[in-house]
N, C-alpha and C positions, 0 to 999 in steps of 0.2 A: 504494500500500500504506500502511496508516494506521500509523504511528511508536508503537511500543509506549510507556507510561509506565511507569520505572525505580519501583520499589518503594521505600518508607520508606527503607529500611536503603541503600539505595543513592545518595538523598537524603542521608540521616542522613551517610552517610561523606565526601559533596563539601562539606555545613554545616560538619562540624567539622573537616577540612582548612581551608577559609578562614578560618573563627573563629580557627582557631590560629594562621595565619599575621597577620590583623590584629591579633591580641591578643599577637603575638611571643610563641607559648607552642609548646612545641615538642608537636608529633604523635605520638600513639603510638598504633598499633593499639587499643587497649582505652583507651574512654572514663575519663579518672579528673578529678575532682570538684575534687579540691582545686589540679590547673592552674590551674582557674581562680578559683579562691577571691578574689585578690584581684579580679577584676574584678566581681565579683557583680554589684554595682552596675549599669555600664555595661551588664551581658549583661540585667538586668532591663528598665531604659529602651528596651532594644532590644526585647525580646522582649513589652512593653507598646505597642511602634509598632507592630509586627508583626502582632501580635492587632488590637489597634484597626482598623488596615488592612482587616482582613476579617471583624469583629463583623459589618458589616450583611449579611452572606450571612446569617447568624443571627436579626440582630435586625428585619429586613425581614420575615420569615419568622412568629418567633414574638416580635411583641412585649412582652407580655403578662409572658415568663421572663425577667428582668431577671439570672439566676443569671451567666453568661459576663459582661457587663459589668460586675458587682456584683464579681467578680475580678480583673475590671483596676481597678476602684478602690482594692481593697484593696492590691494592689500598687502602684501609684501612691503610696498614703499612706506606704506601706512607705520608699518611695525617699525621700518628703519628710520623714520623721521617723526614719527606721530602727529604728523601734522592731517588734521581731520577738515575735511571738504566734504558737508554732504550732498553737497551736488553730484562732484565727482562720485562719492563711497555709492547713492541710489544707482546713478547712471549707468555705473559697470554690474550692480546689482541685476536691474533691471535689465540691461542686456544680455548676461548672461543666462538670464532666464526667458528669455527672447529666442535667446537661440535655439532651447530646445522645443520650440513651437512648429508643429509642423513634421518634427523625426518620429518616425516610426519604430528606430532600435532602441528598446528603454534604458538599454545601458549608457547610450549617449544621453538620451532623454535626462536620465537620473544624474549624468556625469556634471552635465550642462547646469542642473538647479543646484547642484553639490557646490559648486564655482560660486552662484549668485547669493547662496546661505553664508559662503567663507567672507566673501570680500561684506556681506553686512555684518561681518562681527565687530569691526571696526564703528559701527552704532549702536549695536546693540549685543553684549557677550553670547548672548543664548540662540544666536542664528549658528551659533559654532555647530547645539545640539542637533540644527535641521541639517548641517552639513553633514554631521554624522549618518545620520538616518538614511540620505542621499546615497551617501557612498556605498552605505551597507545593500542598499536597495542595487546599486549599480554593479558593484559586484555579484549578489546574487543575480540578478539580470542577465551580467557577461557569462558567468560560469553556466546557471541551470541550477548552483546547488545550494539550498538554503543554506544548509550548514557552512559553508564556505564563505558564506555573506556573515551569520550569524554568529558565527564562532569564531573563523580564522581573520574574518575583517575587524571584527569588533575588537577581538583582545590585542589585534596590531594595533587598534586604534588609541586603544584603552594605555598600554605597554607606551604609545609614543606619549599622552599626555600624562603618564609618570615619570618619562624624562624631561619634558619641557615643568613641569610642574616643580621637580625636587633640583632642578640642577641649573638653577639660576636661567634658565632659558637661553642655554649657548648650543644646546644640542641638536641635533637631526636626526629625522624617525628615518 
């Protein structure tokens, strides 16, 4: 019998239980923003591995729409300079989740909105958690195999933000 795959939201609730427990932030029912305010930072660099990790499901696909990588740049610069434009931070949001409008292979689909979650964590820290969700979603998409989304993506995901989290954030997943 083929292992059903647990929906976003069900994703979304095992993310930010561990988010919260590595980021020693306490859990509550109802996602709130400002728990993690000070880690913004850190949930960005993550949520830039993250993405990065499964661009090529996208950028394999459509090389051509450079929009999803052009938002983990912006985000990148974000982290190296902190200088915040939210024009700029919506724009590349918003485009990258433009681009998956239209694609029919969900891995890029999922890749695409992974990109637009990252580069808004630079507004808001908890688009880090729809990155997550994206990605896990994208890899189960590219592969076929829940598990591979649900287990082998998550705990790489989980494992990198215990490095950006414990070691001053110099590290790479």
């Amino acid at each position: 019998m083929k292992k059903e795959t647990p929906g976003p939201t069900t994703i979304l609730l095992e993310i930010r239980k561990s988010v919260s427990e590595i980021l020693n932030k306490p859990f509550t029912e109802r996602t709130d923003h400002r728990i993690f305010q000070p880690d913004k930072r850190v949930l960005a660099l993550w949520a830039a591995a993250c993405a990065e990790r499964v661009l090529p499901f996208f950028t394999d696909l459509y090389p051509a729409d450079e929009r999803p990588q052009a938002a983990i740049i912006v985000l990148r610069k974000w982290i190296r300079d902190g200088e915040f434009s939210m024009p700029v931070i919506r724009s590349a949001s918003l485009a990258a989740h433009a681009a998956a409008k239209g694609k029919t292979e969900k891995d890029a689909v999922f890749a695409a909105h992974a990109a637009g979650q990252a580069v808004a964590t630079a507004h808001v820290p908890t688009h880090a958690l729809g990155c997550s969700v994206y990605c896990i979603r994208a890899v189960i998409a590219h592969t076929g195999n829940p598990d591979a989304g649900l287990n082998d993506e998550k705990n790489w995901q989980l494992e990198c933000l215990r490095k950006y989290a414990g070691e001053e954030r110099t590290l790479s997943c």
